[in-house]
N, C-alpha and C positions, 0 to 999 in steps of 0.2 A: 340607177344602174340599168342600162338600156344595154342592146347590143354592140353601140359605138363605147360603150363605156367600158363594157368588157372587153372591148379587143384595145382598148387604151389600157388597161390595169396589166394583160400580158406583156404592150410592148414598155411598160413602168418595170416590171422584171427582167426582161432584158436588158434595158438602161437603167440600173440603179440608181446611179451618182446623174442621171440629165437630168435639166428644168424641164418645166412643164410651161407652154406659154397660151391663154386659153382669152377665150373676148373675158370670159365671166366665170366666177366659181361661187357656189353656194356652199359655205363652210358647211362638214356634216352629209353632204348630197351625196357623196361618196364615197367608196372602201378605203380605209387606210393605206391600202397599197398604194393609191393614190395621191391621199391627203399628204402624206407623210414627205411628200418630197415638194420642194422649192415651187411653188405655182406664181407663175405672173401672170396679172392680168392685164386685159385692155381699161379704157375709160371707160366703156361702158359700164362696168362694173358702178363706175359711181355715177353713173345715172339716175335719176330718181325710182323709184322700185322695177329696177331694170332682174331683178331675179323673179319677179313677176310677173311683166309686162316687156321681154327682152322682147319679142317678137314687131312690137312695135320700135324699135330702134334698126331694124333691117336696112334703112337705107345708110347708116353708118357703119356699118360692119366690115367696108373693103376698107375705109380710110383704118379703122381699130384697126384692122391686123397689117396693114403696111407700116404702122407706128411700131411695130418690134423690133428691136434693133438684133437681130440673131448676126452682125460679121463674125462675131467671134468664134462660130460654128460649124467643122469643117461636114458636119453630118446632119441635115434635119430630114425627119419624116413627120411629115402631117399625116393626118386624119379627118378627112375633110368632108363633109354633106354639105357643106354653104359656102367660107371665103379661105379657110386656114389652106388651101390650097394655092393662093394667092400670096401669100406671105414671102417678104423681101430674103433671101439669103445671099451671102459672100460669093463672088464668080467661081471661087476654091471649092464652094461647098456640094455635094450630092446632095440633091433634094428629093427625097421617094415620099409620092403621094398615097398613101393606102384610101381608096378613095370609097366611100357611101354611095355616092351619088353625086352626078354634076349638079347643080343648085335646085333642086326640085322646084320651087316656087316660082320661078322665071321660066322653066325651063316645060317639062311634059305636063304640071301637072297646077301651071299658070292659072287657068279657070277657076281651078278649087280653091283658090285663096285668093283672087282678083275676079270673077268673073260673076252672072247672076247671081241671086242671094245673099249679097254680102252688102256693106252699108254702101252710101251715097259714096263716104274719101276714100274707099278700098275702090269700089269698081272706075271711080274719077282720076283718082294718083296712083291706083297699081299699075295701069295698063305701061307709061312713059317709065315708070321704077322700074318694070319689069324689063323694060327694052333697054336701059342702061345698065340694069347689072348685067344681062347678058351680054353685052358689047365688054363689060370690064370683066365677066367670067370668060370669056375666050382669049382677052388679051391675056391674062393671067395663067394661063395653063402653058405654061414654057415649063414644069418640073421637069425632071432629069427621064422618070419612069412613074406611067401610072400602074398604082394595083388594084383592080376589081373586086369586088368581093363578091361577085359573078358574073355568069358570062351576060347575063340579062344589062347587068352595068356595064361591062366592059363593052356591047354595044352602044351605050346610048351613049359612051366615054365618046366614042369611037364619031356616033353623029356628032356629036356636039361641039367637040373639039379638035374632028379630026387626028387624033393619037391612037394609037396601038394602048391595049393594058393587059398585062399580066392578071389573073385570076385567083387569087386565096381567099376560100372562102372561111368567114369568122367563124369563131367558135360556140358551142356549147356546155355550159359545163358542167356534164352526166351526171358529177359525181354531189350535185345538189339537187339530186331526185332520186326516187324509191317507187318501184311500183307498188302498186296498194295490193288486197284480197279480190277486193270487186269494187265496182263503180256505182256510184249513186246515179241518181236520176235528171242530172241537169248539164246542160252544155254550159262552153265557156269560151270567154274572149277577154284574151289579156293582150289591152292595148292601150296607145296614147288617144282620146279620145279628139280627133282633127278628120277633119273632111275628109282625105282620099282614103282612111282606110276604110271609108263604105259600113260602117256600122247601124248603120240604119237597114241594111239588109237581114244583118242577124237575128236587129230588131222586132223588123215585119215577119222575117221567118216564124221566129219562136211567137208570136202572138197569133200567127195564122194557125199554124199549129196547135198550139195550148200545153207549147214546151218550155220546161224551165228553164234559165237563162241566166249565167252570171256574168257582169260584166266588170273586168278589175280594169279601173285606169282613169287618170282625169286629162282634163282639156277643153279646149271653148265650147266642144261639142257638148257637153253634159246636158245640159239645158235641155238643148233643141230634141236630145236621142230619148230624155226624160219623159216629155212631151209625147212622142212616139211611142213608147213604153206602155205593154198592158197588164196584168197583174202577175204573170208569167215572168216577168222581167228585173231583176233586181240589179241593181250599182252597187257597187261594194268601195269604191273610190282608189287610193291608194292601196298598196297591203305589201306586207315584207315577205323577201325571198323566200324565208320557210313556208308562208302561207300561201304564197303562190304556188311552192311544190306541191303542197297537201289539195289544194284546189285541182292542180293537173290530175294528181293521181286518182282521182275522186268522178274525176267528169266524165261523160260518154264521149265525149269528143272537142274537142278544139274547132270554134269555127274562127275561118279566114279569109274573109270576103274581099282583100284588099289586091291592085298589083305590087306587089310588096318586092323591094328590090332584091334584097335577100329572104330575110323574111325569119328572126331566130325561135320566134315561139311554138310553130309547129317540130322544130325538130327538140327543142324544150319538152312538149308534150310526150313525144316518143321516148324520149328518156325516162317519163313516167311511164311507159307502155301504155298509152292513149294515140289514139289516132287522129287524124286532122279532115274536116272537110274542108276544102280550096277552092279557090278560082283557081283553075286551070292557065294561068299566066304569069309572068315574074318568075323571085327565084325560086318559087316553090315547086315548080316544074324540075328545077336541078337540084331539089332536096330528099322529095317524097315523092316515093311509087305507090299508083293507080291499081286499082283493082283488075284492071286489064293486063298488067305485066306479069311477067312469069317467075320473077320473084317474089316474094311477101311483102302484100300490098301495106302501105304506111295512110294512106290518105282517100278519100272518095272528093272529085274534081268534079266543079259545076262549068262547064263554058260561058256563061254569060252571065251580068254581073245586075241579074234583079232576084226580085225578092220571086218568084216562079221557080226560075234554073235553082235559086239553092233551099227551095221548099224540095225540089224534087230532089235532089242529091241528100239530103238530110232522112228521106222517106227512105232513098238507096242505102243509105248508112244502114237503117234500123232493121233492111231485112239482109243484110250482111256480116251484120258485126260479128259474127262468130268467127269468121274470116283472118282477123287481127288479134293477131296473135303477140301479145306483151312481150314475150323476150324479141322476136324477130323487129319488132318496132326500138325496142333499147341497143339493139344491135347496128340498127342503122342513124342511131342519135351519136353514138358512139366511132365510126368513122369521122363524125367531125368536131369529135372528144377537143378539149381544151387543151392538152398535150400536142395534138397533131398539129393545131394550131399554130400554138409557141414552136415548136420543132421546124414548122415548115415557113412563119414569118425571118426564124432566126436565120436559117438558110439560105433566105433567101437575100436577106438585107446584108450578111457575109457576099455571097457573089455578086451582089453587086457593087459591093465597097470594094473587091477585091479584080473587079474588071478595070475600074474606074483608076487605080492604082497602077496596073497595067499598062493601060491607055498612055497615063502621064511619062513612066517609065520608058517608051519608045521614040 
């Protein structure tokens, strides 16, 4: 249960009675509010340990989702970081894309998963994979209306495919955090462990330092950040929602070394009243206020993306922190409460079903 997944569980409340139509499901991976309703998958699903090893299956993933037969459907809205954007619908139907991001792996952040340091058939067969999904992610962006989940996406919407997009950004949801008495003694990084989110920065930080360091989350990375890791540094792997809350409320701070296109963990943190250290880039920029604004700062930003810039912003934090103040930090998680969320997707997918109706009507 990622960000994408939470903003899929609201729009499952909204639509009770719809299908869910997804490449893959791992019975169990998620909330009932989820599970609970009709899921279809793609083939992939029955690929040999494709709940595994999905990532390796990426050059099939446009043909899976053009295999869904949605005519029947005079309403779809995807939810898209990769192909579900692409998906066939009825000439009848609106199609609103609530979109992640246009395909990260093809797209800005190509390198990081095709480029140096990766094996001999990644940097051999990525480069030409790379050049064709792109060619079939731009023919495929004919939906009706993109929505950004920031303005940071809604530009890159905007390069990449040439589209306009609308702006909603996902939710939080406050009301599974508590702020603690006081905070212990160690930072934290709750992530998927994979290349761009730059975890090896947090890494090198806290070892240069001789600060404590937890880090919740798995991924191919484990390994290689293991390897990096000095005894300051602990992995904790997976862990469940309560224990991620108790972990937030407990830490000196949240670091976030990634460009993260929205980015939900630092405003998660805030909701425990903890603060975020940042790159200063993405959508953190349109989440969390800097020590230099003139309302109550939420975050300390590093401009550049080594292990120096955020050794120094981590030293800025520790003669600061008196600064950050727990209610003013839960205050600003709470603007993009889960409530505001659902209120302001419902609204929006009314106008525009009800434009769209208009339209026909003339």
């Amino acid at each position: 249960m990622r960000g994408g997944e939470r903003c899929l569980e609201v729009l499952c409340e909204l639509f009770p009675d719809a299908p869910l139509f997804t490449l893959l499901h791992v019975p169990g991976s998620v909330t009932p509010q989820i599970e609970r309703r009709r899921i279809v998958t793609s083939f992939v699903q029955r690929l040999p340990q494709a709940a595994a090893r999905y990532r390796y299956y990426l050059p099939v993933f446009p043909l899976a989702i053009s295999r869904f037969d949605l005519s029947g459907y005079d309403l779809v809205v995807s939810m898209s970081h990769c192909v579900a954007k692409g998906v066939r619908v009825s000439p009848r139907a609106l199609h609103l894309c609530y979109c992640f991001s246009p395909m990260r792996y093809v797209w800005d952040l190509s390198s990081d998963y095709f480029g140096p340091g990766h094996g001999l058939a990644a940097r051999t067969l990525g480069p030409p994979l790379a050049a064709a999904l792109r060619r079939w992610d731009r023919k495929t962006a004919g939906v009706h209306r993109f929505v950004a989940i920031s303005r940071h996406i809604a530009d890159r919407i905007r390069r990449v495919y040439d589209r306009p997009a609308d702006v909603i950004y996902p939710p939080v949801d406050v009301s599974r955090f508590e702020i603690a008495e006081a905070a212990d003694d160690y930072y934290l990084v709750v992530s998927a462990l994979v290349p761009y989110k730059r975890l090896d920065l947090a890494v090198g930080a806290a070892n240069r330092l001789g600060r404590r360091l937890l880090v919740v989350g798995t991924g191919p990375e484990d390994a290689r950040l293991r390897e990096l890791a000095g005894p300051t540094v602990s992995f904790l792997g997976w862990r469940s929602d309560p224990e991620i809350a108790r972990l937030y409320a407990r830490c000196r701070a949240l670091i976030f070394p990634a460009v993260e296109d929205f980015g939900i963990t630092p405003l998660e943190a805030a909701a425990a009243g903890r603060p975020t250290i940042a790159l200063a880039r993405g959508g953190a920029l349109e989440t969390m206020v800097g020590l230099d604004a003139a309302e109550a700062p939420t975050a300390v930003f590093f401009e550049e993306q080594t292990v120096d810039a955020l050794v120094e912003a981590m030293a800025r934090f520790e003669r600061t922190a008196a600064r950050f103040d727990a209610k003013a930090l839960r205050a600003r998680a709470e603007s993009f409460d889960r409530p505001v969320f659902k209120r302001t997707l419902d609204e929006y997918i009314t106008a525009r079903w009800n434009e769209r109706g208009a339209r026909s009507a003339c």
